[in-house]
C-alpha positions as CSV (number, residue, x, y, z in Angstrom):
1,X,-27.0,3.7,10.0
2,X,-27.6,7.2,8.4
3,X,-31.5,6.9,8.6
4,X,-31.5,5.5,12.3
5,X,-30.1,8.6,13.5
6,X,-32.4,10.9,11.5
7,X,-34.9,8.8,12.4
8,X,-33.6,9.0,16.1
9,X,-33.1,13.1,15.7
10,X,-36.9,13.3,14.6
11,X,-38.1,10.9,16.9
12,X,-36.2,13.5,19.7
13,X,-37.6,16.4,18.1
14,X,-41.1,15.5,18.2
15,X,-40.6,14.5,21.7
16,X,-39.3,18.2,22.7
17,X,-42.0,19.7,20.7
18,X,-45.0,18.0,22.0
19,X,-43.8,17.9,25.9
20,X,-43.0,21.7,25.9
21,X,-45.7,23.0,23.5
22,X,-48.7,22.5,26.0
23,X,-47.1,24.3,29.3
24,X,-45.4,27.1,26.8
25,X,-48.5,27.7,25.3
26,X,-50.4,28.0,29.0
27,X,-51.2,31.3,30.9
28,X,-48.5,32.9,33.7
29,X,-47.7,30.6,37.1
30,X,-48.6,32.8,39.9
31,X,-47.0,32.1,43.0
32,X,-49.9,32.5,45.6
33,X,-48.5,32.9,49.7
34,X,-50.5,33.4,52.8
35,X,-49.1,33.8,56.2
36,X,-51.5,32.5,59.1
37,X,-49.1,33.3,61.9
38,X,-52.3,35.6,63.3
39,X,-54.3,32.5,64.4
40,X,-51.6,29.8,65.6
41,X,-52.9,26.6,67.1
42,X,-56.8,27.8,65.0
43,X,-57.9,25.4,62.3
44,X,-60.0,25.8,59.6
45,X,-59.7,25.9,55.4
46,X,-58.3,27.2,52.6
47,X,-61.0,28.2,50.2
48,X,-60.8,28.3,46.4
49,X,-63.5,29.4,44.0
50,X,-63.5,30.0,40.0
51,X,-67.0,31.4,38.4
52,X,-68.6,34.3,37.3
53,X,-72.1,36.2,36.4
54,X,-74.6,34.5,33.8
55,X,-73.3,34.4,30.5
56,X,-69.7,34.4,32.0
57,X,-66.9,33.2,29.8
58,X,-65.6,29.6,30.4
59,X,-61.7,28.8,31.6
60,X,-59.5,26.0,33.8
61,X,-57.6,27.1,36.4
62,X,-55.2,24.6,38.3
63,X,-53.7,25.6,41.4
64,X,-50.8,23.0,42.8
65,X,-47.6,22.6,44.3
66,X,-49.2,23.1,48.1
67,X,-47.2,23.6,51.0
68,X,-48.3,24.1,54.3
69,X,-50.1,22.5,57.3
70,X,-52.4,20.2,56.3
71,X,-55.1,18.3,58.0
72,X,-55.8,15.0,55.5
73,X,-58.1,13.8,58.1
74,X,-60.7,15.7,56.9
75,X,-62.1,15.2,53.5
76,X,-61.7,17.8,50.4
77,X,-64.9,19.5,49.7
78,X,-65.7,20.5,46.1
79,X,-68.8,22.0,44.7
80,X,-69.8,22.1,40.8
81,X,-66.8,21.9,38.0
82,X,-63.5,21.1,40.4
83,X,-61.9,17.9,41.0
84,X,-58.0,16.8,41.7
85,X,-55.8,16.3,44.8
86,X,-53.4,18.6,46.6
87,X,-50.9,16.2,45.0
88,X,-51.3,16.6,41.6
89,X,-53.4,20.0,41.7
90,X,-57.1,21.1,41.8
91,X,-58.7,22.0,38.9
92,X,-61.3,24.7,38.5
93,X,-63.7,24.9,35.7
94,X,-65.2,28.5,35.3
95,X,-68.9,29.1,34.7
96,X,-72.3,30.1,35.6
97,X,-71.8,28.1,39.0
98,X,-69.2,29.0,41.3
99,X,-66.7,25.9,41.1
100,X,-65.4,25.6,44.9
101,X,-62.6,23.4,46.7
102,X,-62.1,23.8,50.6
103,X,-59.1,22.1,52.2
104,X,-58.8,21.4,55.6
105,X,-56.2,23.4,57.3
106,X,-54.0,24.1,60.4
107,X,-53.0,27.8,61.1
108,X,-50.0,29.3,61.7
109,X,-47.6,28.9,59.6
110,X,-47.4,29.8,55.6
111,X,-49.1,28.4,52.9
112,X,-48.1,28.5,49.1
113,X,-49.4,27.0,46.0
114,X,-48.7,27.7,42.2
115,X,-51.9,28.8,39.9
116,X,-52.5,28.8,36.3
117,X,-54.6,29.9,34.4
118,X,-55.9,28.8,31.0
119,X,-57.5,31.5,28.3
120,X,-60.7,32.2,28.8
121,X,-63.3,31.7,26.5
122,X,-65.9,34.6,25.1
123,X,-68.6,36.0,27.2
124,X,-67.6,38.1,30.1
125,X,-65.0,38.3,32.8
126,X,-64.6,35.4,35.6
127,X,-63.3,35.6,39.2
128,X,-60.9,33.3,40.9
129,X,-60.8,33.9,44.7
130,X,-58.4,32.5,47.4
131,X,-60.3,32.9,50.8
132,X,-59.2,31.3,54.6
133,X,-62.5,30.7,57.0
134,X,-62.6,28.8,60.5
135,X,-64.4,25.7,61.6
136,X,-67.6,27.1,61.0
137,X,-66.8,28.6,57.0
138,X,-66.8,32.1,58.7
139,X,-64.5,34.2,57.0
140,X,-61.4,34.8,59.3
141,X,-61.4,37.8,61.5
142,X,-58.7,40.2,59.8
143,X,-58.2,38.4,56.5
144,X,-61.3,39.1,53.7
145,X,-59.3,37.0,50.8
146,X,-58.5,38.7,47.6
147,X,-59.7,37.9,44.1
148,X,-57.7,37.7,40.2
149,X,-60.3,38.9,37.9
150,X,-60.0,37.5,34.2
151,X,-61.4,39.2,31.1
152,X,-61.2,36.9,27.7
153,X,-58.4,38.5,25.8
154,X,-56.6,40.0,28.2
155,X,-54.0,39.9,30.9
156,X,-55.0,38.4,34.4
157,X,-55.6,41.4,36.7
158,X,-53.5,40.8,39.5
159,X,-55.1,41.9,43.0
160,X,-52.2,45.1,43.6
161,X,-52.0,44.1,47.0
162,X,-54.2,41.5,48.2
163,X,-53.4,41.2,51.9
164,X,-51.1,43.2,54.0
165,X,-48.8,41.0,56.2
166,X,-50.8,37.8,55.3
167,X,-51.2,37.2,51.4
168,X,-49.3,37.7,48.4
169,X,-48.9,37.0,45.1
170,X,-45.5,37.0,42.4
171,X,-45.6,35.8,38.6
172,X,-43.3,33.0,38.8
173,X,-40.9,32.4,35.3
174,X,-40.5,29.3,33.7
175,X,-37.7,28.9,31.6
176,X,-37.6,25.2,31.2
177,X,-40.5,25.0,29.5
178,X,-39.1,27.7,26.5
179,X,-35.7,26.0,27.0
180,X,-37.1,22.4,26.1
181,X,-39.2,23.9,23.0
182,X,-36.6,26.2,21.8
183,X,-34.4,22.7,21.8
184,X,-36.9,20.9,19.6
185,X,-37.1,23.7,17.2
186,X,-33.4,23.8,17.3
187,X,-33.5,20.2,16.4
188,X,-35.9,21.1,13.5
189,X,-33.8,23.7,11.7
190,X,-31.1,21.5,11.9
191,X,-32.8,18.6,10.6
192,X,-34.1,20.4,7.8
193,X,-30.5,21.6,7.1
194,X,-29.3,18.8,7.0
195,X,-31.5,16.8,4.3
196,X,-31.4,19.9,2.3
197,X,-27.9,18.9,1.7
């Protein structure tokens, strides 16, 4: 009976360990919000790109957790390293070539999303940008997007304020993620306690 529950402690342990490890370990969750009140009853798309300059350095970024008006009737366009669904989160693959995904959208209301970033890579600094553009991929009139600018070993550089009244951005916290890892080591130490006696 003894060595079914330590077996069962372990067993719980490694499970802690491994599930929280990967999303502790991951950059910051910005929270990412634009307000399209401006051009109610307009449609158009919300534009994300991830790339750089030759010899850029190479990194993920995954935004998800979409809200807002959507218009699935129209297909998601990507271009070079992005894939996913606005259900479980577009991924963009920096490089060379400017990975791209535009979703169809209707305007006026808000629209949020989460976005992570992974390190980057050596080589030099990559660009993520969040743009809006009408029917026609014209930029909207009043709204020139804003851009997070990432340099391997360093912090994201946050745009300060990336559009007044229409877009902004907040680090969002996640204490599960520490909560469920700090469990499983928890679970370690007192494991390794308890077959030292």
């Amino acid at each position: 009976m003894s060595n079914l529950k330590n077996l069962f402690i372990r067993a719980l342990l490694a499970l802690c360990i491994v599930s929280a490890a990967p999303a502790a370990l991951a950059g910051p969750i910005y929270r990412v919000s634009l307000n399209t009140a401006t051009w109610q009853g307009e449609s158009g798309y919300l534009d994300l790109s991830y790339g750089g300059l030759i010899g850029s350095a190479t990194g993920t970024a995954v935004a998800s957790n979409f809200t807002g008006d959507f218009d699935d009737s129209a297909e998601v366009y990507f271009d070079n390293f992005a894939s996913g669904t606005r259900a479980t989160g577009f991924t963009l693959i920096s490089s060379e070539n400017l990975a791209f995904v535009s979703q169809a959208v209707n305007f006026g209301g808000v629209f949020t999303f989460d976005l992570r970033f992974d390190s980057l890579g050596e080589g030099l600094a990559s660009d993520f940008g969040v743009g809006l553009s009408d029917l026609d991929f014209n930029a909207l009139e009043g709204f020139s997007g804003f851009t997070f600018t990432l340099l391997p070993g360093d912090d994201t550089a946050l745009p300060v304020d990336p559009a007044p009244g229409i877009g902004g951005v907040v680090a969002v916290p996640e204490p599960s993620d520490w909560l469920l890892m700090s469990t499983g080591l928890a679970l370690l130490g007192f494991t390794l306690r308890r077959s030292a006696r």
